[in-house]
Backbone as numpy.savetxt, mean C-alpha at the origin, in Angstrom:
# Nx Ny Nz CAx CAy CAz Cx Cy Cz
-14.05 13.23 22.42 -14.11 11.88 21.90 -12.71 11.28 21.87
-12.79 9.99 22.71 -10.90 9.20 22.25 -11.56 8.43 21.18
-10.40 7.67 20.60 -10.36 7.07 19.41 -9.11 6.34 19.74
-9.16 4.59 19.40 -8.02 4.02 19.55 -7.54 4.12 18.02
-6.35 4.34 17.87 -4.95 4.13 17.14 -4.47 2.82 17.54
-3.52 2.71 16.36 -2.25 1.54 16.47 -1.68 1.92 15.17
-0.38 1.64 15.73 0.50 1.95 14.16 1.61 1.05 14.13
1.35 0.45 12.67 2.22 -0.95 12.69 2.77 -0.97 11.47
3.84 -1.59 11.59 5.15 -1.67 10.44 4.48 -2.71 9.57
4.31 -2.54 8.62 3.85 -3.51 7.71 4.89 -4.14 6.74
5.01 -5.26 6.29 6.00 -6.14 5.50 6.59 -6.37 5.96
7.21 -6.14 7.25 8.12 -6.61 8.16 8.34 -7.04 9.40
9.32 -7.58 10.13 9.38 -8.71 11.50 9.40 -7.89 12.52
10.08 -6.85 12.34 10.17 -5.94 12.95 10.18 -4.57 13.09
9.93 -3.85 14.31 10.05 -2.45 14.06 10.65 -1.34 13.30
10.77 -0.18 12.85 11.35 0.78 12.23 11.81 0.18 10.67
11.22 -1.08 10.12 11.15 -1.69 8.73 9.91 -1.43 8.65
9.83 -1.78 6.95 8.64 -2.11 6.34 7.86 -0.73 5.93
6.24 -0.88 6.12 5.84 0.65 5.62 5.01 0.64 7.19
5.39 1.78 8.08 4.14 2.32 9.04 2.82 2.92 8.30
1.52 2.17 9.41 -0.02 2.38 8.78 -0.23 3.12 9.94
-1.13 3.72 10.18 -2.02 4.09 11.04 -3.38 3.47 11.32
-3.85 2.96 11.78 -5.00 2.17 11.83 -6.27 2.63 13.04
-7.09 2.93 12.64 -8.18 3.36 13.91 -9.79 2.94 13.26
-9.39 1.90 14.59 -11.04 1.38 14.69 -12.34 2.17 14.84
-13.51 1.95 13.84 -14.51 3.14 14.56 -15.69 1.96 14.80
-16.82 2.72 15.54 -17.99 2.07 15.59 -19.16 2.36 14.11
-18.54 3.77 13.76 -19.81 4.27 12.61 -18.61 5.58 12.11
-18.89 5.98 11.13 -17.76 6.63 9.95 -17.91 8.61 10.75
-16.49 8.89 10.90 -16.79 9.95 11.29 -16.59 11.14 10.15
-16.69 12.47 10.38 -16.86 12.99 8.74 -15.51 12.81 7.96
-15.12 12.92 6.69 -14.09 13.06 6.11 -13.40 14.00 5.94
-14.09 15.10 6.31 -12.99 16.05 6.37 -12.31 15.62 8.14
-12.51 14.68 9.03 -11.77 14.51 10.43 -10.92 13.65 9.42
-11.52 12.80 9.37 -10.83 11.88 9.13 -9.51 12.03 7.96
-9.41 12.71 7.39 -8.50 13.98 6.36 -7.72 14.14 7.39
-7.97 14.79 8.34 -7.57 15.85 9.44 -6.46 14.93 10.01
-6.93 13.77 10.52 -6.62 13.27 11.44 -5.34 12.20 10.82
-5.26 11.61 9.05 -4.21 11.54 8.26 -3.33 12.42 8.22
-3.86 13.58 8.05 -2.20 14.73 7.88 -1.50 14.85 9.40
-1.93 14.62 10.02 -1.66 14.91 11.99 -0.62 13.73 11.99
-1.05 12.27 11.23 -0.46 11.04 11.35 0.71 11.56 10.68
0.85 12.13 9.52 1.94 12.23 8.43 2.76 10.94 8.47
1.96 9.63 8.18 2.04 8.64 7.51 1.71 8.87 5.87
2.29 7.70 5.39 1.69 7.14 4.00 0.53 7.01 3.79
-0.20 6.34 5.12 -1.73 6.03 4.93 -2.08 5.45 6.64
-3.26 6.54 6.88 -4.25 5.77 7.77 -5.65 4.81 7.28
-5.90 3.84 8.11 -6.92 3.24 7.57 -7.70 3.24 8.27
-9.13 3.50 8.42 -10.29 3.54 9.42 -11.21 2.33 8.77
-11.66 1.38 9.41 -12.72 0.68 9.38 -13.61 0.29 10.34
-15.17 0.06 9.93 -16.73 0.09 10.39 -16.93 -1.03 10.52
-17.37 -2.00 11.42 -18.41 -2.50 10.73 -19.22 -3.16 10.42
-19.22 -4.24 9.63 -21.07 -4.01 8.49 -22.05 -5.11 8.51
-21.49 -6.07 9.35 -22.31 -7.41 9.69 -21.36 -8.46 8.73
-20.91 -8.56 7.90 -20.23 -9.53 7.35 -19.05 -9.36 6.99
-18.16 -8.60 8.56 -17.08 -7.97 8.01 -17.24 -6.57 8.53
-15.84 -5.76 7.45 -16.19 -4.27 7.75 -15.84 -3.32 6.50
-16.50 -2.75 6.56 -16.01 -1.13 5.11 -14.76 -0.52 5.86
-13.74 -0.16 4.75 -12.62 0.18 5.06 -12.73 1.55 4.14
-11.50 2.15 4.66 -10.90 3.82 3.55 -9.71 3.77 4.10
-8.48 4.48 3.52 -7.62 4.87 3.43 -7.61 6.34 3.08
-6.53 7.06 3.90 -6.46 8.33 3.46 -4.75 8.69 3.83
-4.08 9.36 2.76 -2.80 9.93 2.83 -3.12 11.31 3.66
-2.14 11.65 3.59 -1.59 13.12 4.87 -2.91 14.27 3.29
-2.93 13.71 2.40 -3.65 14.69 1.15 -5.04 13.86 0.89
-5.41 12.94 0.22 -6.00 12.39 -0.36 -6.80 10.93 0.29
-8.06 10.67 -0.08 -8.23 9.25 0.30 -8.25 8.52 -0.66
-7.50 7.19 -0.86 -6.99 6.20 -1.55 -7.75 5.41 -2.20
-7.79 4.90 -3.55 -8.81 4.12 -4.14 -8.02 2.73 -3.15
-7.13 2.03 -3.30 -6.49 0.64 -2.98 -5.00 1.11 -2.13
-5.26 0.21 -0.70 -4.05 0.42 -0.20 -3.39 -0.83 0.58
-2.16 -1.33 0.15 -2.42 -2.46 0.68 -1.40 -2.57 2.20
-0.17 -1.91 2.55 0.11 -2.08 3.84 -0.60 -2.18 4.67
-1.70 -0.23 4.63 -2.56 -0.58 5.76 -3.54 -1.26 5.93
-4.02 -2.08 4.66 -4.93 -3.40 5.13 -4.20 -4.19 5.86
-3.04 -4.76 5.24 -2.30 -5.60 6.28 -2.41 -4.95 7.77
-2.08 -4.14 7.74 -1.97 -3.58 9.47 -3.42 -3.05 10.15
-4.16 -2.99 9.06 -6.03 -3.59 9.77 -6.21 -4.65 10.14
-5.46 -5.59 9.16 -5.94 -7.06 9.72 -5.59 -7.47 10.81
-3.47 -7.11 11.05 -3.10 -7.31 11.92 -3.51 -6.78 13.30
-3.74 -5.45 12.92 -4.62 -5.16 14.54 -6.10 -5.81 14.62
-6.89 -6.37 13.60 -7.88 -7.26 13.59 -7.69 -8.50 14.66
-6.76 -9.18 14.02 -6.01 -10.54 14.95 -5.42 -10.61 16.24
-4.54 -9.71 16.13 -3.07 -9.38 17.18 -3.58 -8.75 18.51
-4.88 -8.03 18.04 -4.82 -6.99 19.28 -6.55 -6.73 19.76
-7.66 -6.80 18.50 -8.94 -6.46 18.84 -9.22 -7.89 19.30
-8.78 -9.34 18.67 -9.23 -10.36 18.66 -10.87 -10.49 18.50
-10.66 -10.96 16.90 -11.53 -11.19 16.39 -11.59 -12.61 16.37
-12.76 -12.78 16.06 -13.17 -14.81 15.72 -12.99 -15.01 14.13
-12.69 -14.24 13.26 -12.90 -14.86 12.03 -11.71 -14.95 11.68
-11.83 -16.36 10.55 -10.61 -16.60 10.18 -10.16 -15.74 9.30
-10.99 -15.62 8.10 -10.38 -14.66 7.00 -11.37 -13.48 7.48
-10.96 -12.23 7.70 -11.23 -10.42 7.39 -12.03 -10.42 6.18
-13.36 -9.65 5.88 -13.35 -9.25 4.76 -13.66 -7.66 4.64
-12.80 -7.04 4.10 -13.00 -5.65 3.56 -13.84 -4.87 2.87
-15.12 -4.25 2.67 -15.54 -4.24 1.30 -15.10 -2.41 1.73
-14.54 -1.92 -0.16 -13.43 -1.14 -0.07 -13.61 -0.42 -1.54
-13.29 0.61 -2.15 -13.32 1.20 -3.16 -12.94 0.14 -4.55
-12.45 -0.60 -4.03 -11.80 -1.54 -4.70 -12.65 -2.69 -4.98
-13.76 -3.12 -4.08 -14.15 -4.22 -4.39 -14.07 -4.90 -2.74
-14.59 -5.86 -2.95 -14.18 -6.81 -1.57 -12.85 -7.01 -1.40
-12.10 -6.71 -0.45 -10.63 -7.15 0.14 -10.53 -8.22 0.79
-9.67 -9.43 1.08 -9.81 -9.93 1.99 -8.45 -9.95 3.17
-8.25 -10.48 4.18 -7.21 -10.37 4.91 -7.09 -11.92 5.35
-6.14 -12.75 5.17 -6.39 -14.00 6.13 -4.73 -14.37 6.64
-5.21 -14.87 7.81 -3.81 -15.29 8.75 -2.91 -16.24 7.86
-1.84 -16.71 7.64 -1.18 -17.55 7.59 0.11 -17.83 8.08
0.61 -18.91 9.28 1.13 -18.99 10.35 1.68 -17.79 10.84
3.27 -16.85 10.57 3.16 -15.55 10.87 3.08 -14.59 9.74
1.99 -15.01 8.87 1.92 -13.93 7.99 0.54 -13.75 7.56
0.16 -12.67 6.85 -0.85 -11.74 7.05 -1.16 -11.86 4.84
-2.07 -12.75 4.38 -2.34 -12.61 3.70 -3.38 -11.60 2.41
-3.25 -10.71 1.99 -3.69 -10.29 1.05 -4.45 -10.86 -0.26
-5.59 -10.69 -0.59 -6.67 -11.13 -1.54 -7.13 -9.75 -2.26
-5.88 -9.25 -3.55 -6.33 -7.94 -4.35 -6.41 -8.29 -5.53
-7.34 -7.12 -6.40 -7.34 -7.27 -7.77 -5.79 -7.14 -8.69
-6.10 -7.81 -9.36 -4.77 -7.51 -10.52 -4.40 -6.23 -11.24
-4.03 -5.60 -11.23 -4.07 -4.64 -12.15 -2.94 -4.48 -13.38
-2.77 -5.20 -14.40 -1.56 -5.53 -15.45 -1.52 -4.25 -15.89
-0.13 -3.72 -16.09 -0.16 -2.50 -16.91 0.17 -2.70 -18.53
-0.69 -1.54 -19.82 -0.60 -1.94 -20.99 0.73 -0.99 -21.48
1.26 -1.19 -22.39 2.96 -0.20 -22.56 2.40 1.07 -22.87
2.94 1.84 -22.52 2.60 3.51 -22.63 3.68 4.19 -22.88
3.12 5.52 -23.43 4.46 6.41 -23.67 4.40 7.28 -22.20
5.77 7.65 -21.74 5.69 8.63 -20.63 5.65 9.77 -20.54
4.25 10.56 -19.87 4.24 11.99 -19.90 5.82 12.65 -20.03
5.35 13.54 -20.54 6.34 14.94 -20.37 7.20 15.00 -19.32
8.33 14.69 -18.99 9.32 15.33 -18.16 9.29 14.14 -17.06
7.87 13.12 -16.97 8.35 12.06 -16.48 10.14 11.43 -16.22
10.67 11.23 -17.16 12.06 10.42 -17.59 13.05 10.94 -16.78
13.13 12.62 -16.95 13.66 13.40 -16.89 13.34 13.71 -15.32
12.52 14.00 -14.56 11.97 13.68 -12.69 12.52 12.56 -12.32
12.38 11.25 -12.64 12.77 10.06 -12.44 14.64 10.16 -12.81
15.16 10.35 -13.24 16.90 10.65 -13.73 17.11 9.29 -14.11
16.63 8.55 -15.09 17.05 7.48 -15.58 16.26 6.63 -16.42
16.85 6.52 -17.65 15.74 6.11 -18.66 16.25 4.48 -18.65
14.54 4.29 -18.65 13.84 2.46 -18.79 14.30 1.88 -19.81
13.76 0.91 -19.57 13.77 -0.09 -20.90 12.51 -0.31 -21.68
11.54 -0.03 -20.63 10.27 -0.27 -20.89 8.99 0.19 -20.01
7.84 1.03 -20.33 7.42 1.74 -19.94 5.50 0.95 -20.01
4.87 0.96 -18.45 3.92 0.51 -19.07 2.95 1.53 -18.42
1.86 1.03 -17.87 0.72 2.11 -16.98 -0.58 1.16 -16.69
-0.75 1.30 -15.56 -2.01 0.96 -15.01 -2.50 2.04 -14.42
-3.00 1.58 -12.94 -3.57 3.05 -12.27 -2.16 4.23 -12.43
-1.12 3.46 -12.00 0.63 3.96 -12.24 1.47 3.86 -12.93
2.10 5.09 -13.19 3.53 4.53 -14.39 4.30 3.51 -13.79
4.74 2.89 -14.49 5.42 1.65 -14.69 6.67 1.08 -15.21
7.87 1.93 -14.69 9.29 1.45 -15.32 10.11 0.51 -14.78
10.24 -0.13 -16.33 11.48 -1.59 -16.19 12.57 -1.03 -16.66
13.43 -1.38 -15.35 15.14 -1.61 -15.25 15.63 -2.67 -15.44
16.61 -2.94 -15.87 17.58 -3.95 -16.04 18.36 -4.60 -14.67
18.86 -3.55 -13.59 19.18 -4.40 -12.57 18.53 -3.89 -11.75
18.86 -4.12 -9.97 18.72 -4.06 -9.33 19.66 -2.77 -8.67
20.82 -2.82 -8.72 21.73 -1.63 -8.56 20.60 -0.22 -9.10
20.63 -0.54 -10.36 19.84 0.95 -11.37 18.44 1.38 -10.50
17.95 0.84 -10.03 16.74 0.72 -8.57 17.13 1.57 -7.62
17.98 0.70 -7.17 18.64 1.38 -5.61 19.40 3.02 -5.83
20.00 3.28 -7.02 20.78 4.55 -7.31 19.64 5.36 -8.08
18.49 5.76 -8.43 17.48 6.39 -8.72 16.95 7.22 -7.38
17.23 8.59 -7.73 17.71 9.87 -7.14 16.03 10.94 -7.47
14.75 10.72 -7.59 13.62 11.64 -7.87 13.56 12.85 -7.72
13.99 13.80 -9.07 13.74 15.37 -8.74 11.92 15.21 -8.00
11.46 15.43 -6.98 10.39 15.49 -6.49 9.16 16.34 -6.66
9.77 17.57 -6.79 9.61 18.45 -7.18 8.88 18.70 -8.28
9.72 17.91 -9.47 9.19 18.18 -10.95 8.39 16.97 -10.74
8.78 15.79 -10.18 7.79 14.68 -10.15 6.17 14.76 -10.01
6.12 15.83 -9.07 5.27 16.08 -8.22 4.09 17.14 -9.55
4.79 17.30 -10.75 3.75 18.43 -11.16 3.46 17.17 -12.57
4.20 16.21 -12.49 3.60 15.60 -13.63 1.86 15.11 -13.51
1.42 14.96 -14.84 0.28 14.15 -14.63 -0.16 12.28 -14.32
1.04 12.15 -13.26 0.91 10.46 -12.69 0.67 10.49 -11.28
-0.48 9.62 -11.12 -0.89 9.29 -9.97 0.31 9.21 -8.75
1.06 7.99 -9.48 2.51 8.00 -9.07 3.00 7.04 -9.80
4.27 6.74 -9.64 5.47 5.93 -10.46 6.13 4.60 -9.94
6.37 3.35 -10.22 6.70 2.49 -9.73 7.89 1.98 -10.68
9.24 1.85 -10.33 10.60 1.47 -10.80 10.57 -0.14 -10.40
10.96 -0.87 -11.33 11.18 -1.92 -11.19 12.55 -2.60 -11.85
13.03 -4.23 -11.33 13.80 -4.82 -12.09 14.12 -5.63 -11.57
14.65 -7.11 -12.04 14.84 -8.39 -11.68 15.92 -7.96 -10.26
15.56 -9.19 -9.69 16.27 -8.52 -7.91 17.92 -9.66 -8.54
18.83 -9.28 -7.41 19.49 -9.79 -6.97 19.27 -11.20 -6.06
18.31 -11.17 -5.07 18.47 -11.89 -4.15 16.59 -12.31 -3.94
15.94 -12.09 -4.84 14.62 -11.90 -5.04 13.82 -12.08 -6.58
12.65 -12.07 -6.51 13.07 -12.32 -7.71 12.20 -11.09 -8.60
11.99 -9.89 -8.40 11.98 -8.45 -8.12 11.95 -7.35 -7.29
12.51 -6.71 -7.88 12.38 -5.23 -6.90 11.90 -4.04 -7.28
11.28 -3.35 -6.22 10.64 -2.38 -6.90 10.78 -0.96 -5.90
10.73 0.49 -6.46 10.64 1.46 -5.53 9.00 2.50 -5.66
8.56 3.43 -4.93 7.06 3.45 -5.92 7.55 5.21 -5.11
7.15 5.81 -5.94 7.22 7.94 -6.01 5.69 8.27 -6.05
5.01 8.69 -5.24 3.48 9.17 -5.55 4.05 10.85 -4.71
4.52 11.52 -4.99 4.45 12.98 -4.69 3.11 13.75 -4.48
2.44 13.04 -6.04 1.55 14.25 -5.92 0.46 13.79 -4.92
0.31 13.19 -4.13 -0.57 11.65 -3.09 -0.02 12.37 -1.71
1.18 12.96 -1.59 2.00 14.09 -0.19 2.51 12.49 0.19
2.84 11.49 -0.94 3.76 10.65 -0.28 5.09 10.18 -1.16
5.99 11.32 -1.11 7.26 11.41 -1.90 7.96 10.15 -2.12
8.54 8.80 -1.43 8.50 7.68 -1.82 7.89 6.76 -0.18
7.02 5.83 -0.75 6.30 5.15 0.28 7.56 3.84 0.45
7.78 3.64 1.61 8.50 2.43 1.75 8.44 0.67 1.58
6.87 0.56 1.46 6.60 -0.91 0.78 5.26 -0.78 0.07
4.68 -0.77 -1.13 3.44 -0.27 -1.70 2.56 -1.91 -1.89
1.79 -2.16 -1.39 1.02 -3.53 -1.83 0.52 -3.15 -2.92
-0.43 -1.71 -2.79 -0.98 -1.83 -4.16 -0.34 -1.72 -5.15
1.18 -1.54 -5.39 1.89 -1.49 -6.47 1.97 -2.61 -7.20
2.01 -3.92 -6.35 2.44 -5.05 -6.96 0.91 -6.04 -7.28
0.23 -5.13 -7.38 -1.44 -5.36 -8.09 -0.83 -5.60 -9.55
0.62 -4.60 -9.98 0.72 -4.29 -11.42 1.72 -5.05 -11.12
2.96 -5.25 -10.95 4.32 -5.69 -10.28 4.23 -7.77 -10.18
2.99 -7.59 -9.40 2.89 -9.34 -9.82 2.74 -9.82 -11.25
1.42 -9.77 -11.97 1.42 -10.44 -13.22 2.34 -9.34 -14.23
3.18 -9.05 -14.39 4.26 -8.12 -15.31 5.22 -9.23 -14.69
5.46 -9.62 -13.43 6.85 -10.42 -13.30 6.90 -11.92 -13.07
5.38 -12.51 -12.98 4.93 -13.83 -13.15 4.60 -13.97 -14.86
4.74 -13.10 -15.67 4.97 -13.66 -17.06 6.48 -13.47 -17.65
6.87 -12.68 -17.42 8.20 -11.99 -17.71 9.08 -13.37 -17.26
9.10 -13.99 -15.49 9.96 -15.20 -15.24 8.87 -16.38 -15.35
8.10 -16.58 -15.75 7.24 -17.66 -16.20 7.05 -18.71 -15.10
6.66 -18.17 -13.65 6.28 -18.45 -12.79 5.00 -17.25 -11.67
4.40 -18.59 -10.78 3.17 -17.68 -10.71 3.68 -17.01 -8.76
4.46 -18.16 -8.29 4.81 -17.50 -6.67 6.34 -17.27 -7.21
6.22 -15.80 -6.26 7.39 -14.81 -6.18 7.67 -14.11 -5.17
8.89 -13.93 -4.95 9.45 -13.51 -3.86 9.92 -12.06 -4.24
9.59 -10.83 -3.60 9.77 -9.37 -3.83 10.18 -8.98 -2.79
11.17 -8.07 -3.14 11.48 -6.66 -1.92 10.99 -5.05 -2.46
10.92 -4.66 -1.81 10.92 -3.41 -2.05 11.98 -2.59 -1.24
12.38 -1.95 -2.11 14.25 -1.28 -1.96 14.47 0.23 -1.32
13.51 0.68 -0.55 13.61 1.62 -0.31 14.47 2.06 0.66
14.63 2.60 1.71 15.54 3.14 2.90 15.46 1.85 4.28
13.96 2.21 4.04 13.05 1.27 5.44 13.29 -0.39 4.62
12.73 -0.50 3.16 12.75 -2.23 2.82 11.77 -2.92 3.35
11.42 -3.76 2.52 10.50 -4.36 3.21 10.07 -6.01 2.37
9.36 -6.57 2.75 9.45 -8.61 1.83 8.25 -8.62 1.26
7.63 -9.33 -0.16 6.57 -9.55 0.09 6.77 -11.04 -0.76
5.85 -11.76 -0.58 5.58 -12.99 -0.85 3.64 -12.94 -1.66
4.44 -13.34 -3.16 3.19 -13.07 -4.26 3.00 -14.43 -4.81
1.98 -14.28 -5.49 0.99 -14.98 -6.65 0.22 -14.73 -7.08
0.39 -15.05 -8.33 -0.63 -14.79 -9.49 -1.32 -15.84 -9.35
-2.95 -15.14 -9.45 -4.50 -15.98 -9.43 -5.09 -15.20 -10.28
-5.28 -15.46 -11.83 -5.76 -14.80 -12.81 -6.23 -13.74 -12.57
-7.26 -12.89 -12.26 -7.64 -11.86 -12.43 -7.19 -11.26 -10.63
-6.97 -12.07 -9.82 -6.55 -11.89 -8.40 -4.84 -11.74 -8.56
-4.68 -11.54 -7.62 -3.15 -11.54 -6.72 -2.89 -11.32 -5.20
-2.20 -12.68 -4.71 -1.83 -12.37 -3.13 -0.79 -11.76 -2.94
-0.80 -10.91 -1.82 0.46 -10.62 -1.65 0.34 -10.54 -0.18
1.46 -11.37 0.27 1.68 -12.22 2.14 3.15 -11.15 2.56
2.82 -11.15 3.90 3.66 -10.21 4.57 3.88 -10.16 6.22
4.80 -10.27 6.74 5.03 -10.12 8.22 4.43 -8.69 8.90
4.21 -8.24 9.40 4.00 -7.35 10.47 4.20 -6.97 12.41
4.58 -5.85 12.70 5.00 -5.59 13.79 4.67 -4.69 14.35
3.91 -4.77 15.54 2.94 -3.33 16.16 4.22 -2.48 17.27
4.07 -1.55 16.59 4.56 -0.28 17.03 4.52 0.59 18.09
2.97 0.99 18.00 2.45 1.89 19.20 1.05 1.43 19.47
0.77 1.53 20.25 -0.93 1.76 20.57 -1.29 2.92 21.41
-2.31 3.90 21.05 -2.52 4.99 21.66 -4.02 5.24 21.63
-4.16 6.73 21.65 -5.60 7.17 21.69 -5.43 8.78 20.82
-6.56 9.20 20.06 -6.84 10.13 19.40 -7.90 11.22 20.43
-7.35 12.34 20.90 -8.50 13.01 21.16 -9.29 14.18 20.29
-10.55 14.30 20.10 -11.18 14.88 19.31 -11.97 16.06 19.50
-12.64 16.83 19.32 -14.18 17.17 19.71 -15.27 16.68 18.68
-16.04 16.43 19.23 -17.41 15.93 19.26 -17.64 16.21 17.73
-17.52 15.07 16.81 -17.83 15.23 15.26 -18.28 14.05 14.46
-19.25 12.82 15.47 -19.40 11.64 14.58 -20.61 12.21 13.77
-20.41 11.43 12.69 -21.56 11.10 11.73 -21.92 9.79 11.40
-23.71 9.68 12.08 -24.16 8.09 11.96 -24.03 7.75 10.34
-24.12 8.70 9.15 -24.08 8.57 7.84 -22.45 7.77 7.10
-22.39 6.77 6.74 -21.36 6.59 6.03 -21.37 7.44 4.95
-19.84 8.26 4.77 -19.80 9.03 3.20 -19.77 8.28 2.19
-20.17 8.66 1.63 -20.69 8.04 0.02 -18.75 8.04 -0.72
């Protein structure tokens, strides 16, 4: 069995920025343990496979470990190979996804996002959290993810993750934040225990990252980076219980997957 691939830089104009997705189109869902298989082979952040379903398509995500409740690069880089490369007729993508309906829609060169909000409430931080991370917050919250506020932007960029110990805490993963320099936040995101030690631009982070920094600067569109090695832009707003988050993208590779013989007409549950 081939299987088309594409793997595209997401949040960014160009190549070797942003976060690489893996993306592979199917006709009908093949089992999950391939599709497992065929994430750790990628040793990306996240492949995304989508079906589909007559009004749209069912999507999944899966890390090199795990498949993902919400992921938002490689939607972007579904959509974009949606547009860029399968050529589709619809204007807006719709996803339906662990999450709920996703949507994807063009806007001139950018690639819009339609996700749930996810506000985080203040929390205390597990055990040894503080101490993995090498630098204590100001303020600590939690949604699906821990949630630390910094004061600058420097204190961001110089945050050093024992990984290791990160990796045995009980957090999904961790997202560092703080008013940008040149932006008007920044953020870095640690999911270890996910086999993705720091991801280079997280959409679903700023599910929590938007309304925490559209009340905090008392505006609803915002301009974000994410500060990692790679970097990457995103362009937000807060829509009450929604949040967009808009982004450039840049295709990478296009290839083929070879397999043996393992579809299943059954979507997994």
């Amino acid at each position: 069995m081939k299987l088309k691939l594409f793997q595209v830089d997401a949040f960014s104009q160009v190549p070797f920025h942003g976060n690489p997705a893996a993306v592979v189109p199917l006709d009908s869902w093949l089992p999950d343990e391939v599709m497992q298989n065929i994430a750790l082979e990628n040793n990306l952040a996240e492949t995304a496979y989508f079906v589909p379903n007559g009004n749209g398509y069912d999507l999944r995500w899966f890390t090199p470990t795990i498949e993902m409740d919400l992921c938002g690069h490689a939607t972007l880089a579904s959509g974009f190979a949606l547009f860029e490369i399968l050529g589709t007729d619809q204007s807006i993508l719709r996803f339906q996804t662990k999450s709920g309906e996703l949507t994807v829609e063009k806007d001139g060169d950018k690639y819009v996002l339609d996700f749930p909000s996810r506000p985080g409430v203040a929390a205390e931080a597990p055990a040894g959290l503080i101490e993995a991370i090498g630098a204590e917050p100001k303020e600590i919250l939690k949604s699906r993810d821990y949630m630390l506020v910094y004061d600058t932007e420097d204190e961001i960029k110089a945050i050093k993750p024992n990984f290791e110990a990160l990796s045995k805490i009980d957090a999904h993963a961790v997202i560092v934040t703080a008013k940008g320099d040149n932006s008007d936040f920044v953020s870095r995101f640690f999911a270890p225990d996910v086999g993705v030690p720091e991801d280079p631009v997280t959409g679903s982070a700023h599910c929590t990252l938007i309304p925490y920094w559209a009340e905090k600067l008392g505006k609803n569109e915002l301009f974000a980076r994410q500060v990692s090695s790679r970097g990457g832009e995103l362009f937000c707003e807060r829509r009450g219980d929604r949040v967009k988050i808009a982004g450039h993208a840049a295709l990478y590779l296009k290839g083929e997957i070879y397999i043996e013989e393992a579809r299943s007409d059954a979507a997994a549950s």
